[in-house]
RODO-2510 file (C-alpha; in nm, 4 decimals, decimal comma):
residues 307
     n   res          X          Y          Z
     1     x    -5,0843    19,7740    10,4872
     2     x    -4,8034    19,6386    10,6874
     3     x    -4,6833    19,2678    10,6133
     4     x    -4,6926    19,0820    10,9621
     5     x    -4,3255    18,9873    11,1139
     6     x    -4,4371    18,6183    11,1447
     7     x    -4,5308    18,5829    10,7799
     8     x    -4,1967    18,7728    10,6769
     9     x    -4,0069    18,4722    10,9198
    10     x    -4,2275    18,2107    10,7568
    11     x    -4,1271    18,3253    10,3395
    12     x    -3,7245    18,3959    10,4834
    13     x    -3,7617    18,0050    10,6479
    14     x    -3,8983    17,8971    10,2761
    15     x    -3,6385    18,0541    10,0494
    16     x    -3,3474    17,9279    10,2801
    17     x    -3,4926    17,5494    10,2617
    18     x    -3,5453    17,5771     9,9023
    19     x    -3,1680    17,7019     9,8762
    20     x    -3,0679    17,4102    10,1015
    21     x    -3,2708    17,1479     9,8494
    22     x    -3,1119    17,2741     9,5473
    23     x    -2,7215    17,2820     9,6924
    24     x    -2,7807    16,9221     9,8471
    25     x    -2,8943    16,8311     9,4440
    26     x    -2,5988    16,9292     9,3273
    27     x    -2,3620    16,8217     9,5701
    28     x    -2,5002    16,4646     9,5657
    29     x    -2,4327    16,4511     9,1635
    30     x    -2,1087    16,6012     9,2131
    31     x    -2,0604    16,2476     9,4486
    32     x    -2,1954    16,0044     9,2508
    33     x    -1,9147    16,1892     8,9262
    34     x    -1,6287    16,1096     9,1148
    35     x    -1,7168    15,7939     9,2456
    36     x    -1,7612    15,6970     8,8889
    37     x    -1,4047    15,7753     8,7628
    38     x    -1,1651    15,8031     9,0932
    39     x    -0,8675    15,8198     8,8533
    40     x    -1,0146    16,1920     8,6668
    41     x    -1,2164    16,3511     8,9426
    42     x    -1,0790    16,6126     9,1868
    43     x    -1,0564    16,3935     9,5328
    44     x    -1,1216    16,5595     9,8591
    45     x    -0,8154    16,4422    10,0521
    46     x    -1,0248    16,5083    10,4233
    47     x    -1,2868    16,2622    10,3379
    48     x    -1,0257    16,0407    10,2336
    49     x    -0,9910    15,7073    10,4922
    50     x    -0,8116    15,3933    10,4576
    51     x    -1,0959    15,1700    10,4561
    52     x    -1,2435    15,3450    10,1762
    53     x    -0,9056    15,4046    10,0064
    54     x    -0,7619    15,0233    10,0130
    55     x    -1,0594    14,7890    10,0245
    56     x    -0,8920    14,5048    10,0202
    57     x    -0,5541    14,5847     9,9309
    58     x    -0,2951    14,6460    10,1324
    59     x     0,1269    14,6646    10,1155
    60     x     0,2955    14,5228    10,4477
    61     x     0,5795    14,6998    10,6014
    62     x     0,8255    14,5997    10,7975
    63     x     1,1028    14,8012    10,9493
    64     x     1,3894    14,7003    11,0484
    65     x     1,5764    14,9805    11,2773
    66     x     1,9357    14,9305    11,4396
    67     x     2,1206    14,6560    11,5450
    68     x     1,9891    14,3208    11,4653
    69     x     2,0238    14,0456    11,7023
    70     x     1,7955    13,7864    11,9044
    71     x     1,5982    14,0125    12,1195
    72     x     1,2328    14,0833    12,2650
    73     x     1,3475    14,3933    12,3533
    74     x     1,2489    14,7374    12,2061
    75     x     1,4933    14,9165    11,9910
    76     x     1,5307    15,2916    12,0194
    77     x     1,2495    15,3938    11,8206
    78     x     0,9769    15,1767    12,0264
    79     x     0,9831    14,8640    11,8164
    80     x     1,0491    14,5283    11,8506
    81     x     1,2870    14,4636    11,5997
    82     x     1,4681    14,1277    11,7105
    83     x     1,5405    13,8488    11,4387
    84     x     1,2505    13,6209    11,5993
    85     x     1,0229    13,8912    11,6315
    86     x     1,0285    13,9630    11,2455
    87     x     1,0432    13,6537    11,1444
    88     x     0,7263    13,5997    11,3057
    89     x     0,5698    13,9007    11,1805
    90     x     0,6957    13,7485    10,8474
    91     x     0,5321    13,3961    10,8581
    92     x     0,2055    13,5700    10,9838
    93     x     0,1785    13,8181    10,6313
    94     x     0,2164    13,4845    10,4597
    95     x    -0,1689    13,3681    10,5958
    96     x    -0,2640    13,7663    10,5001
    97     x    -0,4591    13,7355    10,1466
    98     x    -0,5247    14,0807    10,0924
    99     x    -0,1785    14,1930    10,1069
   100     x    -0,0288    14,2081     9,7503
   101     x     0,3590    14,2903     9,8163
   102     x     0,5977    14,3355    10,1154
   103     x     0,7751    14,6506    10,1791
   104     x     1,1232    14,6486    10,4615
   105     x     1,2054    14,9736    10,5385
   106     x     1,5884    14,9594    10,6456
   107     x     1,8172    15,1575    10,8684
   108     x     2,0436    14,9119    11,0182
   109     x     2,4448    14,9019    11,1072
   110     x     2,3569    14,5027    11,1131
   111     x     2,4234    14,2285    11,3424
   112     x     2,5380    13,9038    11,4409
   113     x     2,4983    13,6524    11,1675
   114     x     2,2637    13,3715    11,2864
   115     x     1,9978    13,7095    11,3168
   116     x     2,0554    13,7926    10,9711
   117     x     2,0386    13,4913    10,8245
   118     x     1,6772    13,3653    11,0017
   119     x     1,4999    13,7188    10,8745
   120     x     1,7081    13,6176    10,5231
   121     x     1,5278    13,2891    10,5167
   122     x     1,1776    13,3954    10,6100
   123     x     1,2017    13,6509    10,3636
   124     x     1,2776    13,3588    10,0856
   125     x     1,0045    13,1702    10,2090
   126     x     0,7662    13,4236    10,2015
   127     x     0,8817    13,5200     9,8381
   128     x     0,8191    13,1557     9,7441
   129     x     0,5186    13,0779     9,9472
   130     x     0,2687    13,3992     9,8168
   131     x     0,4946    13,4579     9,5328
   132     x     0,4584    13,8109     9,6032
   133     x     0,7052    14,1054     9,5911
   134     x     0,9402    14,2022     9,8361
   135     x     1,1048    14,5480     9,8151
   136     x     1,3203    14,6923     9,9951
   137     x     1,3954    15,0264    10,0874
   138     x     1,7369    15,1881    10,2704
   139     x     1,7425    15,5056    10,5023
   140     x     2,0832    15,5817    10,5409
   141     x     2,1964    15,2328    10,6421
   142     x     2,1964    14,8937    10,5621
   143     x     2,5328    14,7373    10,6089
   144     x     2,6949    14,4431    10,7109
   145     x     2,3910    14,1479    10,8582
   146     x     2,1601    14,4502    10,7251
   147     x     2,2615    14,4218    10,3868
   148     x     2,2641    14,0382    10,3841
   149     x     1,8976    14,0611    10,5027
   150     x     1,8315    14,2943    10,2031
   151     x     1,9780    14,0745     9,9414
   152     x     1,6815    13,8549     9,9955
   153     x     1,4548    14,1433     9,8314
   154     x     1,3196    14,1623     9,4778
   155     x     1,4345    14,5177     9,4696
   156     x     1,6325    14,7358     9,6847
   157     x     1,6089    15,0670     9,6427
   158     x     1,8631    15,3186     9,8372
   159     x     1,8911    15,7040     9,8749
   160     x     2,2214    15,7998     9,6671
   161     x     2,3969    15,9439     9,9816
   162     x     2,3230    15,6116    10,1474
   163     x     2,5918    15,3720    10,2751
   164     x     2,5357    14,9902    10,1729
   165     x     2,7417    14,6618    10,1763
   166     x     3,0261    14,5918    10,4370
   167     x     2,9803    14,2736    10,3405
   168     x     3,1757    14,0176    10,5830
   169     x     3,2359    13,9093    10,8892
   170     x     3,3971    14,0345    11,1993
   171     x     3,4838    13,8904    11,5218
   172     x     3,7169    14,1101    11,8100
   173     x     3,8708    14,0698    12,1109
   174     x     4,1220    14,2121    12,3410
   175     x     4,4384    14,0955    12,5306
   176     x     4,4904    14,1866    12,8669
   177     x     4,7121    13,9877    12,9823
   178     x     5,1085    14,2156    12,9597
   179     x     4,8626    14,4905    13,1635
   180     x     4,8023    14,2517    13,4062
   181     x     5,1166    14,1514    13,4424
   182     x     5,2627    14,4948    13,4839
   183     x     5,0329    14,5686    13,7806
   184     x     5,0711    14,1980    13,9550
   185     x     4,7507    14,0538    13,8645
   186     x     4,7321    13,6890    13,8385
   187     x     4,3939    13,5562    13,6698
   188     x     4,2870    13,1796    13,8018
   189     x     4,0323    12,9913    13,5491
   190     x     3,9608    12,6577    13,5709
   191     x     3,8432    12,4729    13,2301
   192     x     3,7085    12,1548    13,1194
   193     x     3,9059    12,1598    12,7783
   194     x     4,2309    12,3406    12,6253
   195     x     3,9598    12,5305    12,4285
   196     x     3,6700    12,6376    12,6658
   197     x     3,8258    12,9920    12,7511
   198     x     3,8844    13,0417    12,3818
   199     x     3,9379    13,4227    12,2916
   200     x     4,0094    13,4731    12,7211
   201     x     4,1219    13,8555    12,7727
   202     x     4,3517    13,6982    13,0340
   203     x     4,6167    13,5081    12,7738
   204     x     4,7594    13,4913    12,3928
   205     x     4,5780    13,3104    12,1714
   206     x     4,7591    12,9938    12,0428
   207     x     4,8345    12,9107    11,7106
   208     x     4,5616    12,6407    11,7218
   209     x     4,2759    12,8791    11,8287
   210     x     4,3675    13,1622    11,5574
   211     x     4,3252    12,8962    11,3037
   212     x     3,9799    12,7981    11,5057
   213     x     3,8495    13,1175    11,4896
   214     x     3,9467    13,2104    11,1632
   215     x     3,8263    12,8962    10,9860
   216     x     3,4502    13,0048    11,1705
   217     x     3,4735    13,3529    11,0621
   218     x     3,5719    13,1868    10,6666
   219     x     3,2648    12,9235    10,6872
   220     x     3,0202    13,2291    10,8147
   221     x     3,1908    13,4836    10,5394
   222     x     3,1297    13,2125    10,2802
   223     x     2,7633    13,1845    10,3908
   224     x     2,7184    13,5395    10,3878
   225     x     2,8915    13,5784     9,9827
   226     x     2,6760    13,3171     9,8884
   227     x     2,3583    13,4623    10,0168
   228     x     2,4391    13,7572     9,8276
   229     x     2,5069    13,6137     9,5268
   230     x     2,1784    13,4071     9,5000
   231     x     1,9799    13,7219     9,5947
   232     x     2,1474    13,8955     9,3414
   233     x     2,2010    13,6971     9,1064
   234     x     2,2048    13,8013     8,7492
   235     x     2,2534    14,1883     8,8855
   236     x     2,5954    14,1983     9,0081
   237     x     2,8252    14,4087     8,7704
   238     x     3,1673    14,4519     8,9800
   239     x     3,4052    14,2030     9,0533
   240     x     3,4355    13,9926     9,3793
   241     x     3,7420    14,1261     9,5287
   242     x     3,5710    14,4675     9,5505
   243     x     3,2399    14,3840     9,6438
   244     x     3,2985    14,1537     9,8971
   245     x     3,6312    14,2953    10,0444
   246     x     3,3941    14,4451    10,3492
   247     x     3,4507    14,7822    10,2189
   248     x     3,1471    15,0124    10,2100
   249     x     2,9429    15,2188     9,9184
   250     x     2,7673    15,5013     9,8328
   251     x     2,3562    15,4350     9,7693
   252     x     2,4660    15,6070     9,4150
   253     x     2,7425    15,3491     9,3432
   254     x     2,5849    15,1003     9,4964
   255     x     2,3316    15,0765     9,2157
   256     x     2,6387    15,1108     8,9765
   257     x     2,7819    14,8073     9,1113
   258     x     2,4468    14,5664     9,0816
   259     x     2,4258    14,5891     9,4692
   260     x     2,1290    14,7672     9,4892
   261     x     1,8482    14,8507     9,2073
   262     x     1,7944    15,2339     9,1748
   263     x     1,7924    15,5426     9,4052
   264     x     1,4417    15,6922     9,4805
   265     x     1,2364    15,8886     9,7325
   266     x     1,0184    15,6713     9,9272
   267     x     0,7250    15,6571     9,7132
   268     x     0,8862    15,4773     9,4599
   269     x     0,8503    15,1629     9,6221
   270     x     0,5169    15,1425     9,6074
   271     x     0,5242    15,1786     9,2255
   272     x     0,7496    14,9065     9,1576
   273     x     0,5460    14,6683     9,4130
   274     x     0,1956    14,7299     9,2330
   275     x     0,3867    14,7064     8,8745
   276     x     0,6305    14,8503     8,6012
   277     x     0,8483    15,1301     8,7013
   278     x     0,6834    15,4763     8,5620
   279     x     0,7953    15,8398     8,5586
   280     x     0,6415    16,0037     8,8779
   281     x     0,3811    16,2216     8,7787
   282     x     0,3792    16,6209     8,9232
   283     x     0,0200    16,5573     9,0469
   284     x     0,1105    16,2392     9,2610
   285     x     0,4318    16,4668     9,4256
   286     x     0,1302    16,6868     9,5161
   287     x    -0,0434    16,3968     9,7010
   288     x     0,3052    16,3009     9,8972
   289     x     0,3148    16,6551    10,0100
   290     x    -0,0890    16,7080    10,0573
   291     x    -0,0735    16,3270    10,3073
   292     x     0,1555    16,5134    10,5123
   293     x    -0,1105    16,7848    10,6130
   294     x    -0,4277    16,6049    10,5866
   295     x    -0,2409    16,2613    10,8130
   296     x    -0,3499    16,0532    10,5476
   297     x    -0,1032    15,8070    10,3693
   298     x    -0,0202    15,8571    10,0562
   299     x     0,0137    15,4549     9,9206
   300     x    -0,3607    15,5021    10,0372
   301     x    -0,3898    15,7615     9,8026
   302     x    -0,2068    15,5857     9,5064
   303     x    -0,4148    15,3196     9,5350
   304     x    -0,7189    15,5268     9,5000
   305     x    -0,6142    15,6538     9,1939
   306     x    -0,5349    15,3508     8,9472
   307     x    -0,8278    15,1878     9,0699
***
């Protein structure tokens, strides 16, 4: 006797849902494993989000990408990077309780030295007012008004093939005045003072300006030294006449000299801002690599793990 088709469809619907009950019951206990112990358990990067990943933890970064000056315009890679602009962005992470350190990410020529100096300061007072850490970390650049901002940091960190220091100050001008002369050109300016056309393309300097000028450049060069110095203080290891001649150094000898702290991919950051400096593990190399697929961020990760 023939089985009917409808009864055949009606066992074939039964087996599948029991198949569906018993994968679901071990899939959820597979869950609730891993949720117990994060640290052991193999993680499924795609269901991976922030929210889930950092609670209520987070590191703030900042970068900080060509020249630096008094701006609210955009820089070349679509951020607003002027002194007052950071600064802000500073004094606001200061009311931000769930951020435990401070991360500048750094690829700067520098700038003029009133710019430097205000990010400088708000980094200091940030450091003192949350008493958190500030780290920072160099692309290929941070010289000049870039490295005075970085001396503010807890840690730098640099890439050994980066350039860091220039430390000093520079101020330049040009003379036009013999080419005007040879072509019959007679500039007329009109002045309140001896001094107001200071640095004028149009005549020589006099003795009295030189000495002007060069006292200024001295007072903001001694500024500059001593910012350095109290940044670093304790971790300098070469002399001042070669640090602070304006010459410029490796990311390699850099940490040689006590100028900057050690040479590192980016991740390492993120290790010395949630504690002591460790080996990096193979498997966490892994995660770097696996964010950059799955567009999920690796500190998100980290954190995940030590939890």
């Amino acid at each position: 006797m023939k089985t009917p088709k409808i009864f055949t469809f009606l066992i074939f619907l039964v087996i599948i849902s029991i198949l569906l009950i018993i994968i679901n019951l071990f899939s959820s206990k597979n869950i609730t494993t891993s949720s117990k112990s994060p640290s052991k358990a193999k993680i499924d990067f795609s269901i991976l989000s922030k929210k889930k990943v950092l609670a209520d933890k987070s590191i703030k970064v900042i970068n900080i990408y060509g020249p630096i000056y008094f701006t609210d315009e955009q820089n070349f890679f679509g951020e607003k990077s002027g002194a007052d602009n950071i600064v802000e962005e500073l004094n606001a992470t200061i009311e931000e309780e769930n951020i435990v350190g401070l991360l500048l990410r750094i690829n700067s020529p520098g700038g003029t030295v009133a710019a430097s100096q205000e990010i400088y300061n708000g980094l200091l007072k940030f450091r003192e007012k949350t008493k958190k850490p500030v780290v920072v970390s160099v692309a290929d650049l941070a010289a000049s008004g870039a490295y005075y901002i970085s001396a503010a940091a807890d840690t730098i960190f640099v890439n050994q093939s980066s350039i860091v220091g220039n430390i000093g100050v520079i101020m330049t001008g040009v003379n036009i005045k013999k080419l005007l002369d040879k072509v019959g050109v007679e500039p007329n300016v009109y002045v309140s003072d001896k001094h107001k056309d200071m640095g004028s393309p149009y005549r020589e300097a006099t003795a009295e300006e030189k000495k002007i000028f060069q006292d200024a450049i001295n007072a903001l060069y001694k500024q500059f030294v001593e910012a350095v110095k109290t940044g670093r203080s304790g971790k300098i290891k070469a002399e001042d006449k070669i640090l602070f001649d304006g010459r410029m150094f490796t990311g390699a000898d850099a940490v040689q000299n006590g100028l900057a702290d050690f040479t590192g991919g980016y991740i390492m950051k993120h290790w010395i801002i949630y504690g002591k400096l460790p080996e990096i593990p193979a498997h966490l190399r892994f995660m770097k690599r696996s964010h950059q697929i799955f567009g999920i961020d690796y500190l998100d990760i980290r954190l995940y793990l030590i939890q």
